[in-house]
N, C-alpha and C positions, 0 to 999 in steps of 0.2 A: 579159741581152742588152739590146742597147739598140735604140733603137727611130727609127724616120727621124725621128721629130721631134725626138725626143734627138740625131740628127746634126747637125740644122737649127738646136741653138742656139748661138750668139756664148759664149763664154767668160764672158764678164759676167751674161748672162742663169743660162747654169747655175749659174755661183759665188750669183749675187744667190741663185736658188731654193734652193740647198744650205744657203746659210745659213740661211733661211727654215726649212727642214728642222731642220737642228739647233735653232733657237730651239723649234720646236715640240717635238720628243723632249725638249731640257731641262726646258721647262716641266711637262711630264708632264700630268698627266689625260688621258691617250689610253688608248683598248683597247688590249689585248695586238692585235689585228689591226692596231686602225690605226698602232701602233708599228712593227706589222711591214714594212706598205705604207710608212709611213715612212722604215725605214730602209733599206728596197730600194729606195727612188727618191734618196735620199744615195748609196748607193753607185754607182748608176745617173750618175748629175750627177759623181760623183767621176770616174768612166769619162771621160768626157767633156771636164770640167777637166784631166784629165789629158792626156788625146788635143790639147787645144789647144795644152797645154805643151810638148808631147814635138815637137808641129809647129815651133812658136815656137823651139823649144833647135838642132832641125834648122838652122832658117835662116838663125838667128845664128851657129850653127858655120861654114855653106855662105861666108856674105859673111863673117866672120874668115877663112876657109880661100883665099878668093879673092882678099882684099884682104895676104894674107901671102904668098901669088903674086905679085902685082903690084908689092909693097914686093921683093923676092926677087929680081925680073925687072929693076927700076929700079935695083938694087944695081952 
């Protein structure tokens, strides 16, 4: 689940931190716990990157879909 602050981040912000994530899990010397918080706050951040995308893919479809209307209409 993700968490209002996790809603409040900019795309940049989660990628920047996720990556962060992953340098730390490769490096290794972590506990088995703190691996775990770890990789639950990756997948958390992944959520999230993802949710911006999915926003982003929308909107570019909306304005391609609008402006293929307009191209269509002026035909």
């Amino acid at each position: 689940m993700t968490s209002r602050t996790d809603e409040a981040l900019g795309y940049e912000q989660a990628r920047d931190e996720l990556v962060e994530v992953v340098r730390r899990l490769e490096a290794g010397g972590t506990t088995l716990e703190e691996s775990l918080a770890l990789w639950e706050r990756g997948e958390e951040l992944a959520r999230v990157c993802r949710r911006w995308l999915e926003g982003a893919r929308a909107r570019l479809d909306a304005a391609l879909a609008e402006e293929g209307e307009e191209t269509a209409r002026a035909e």
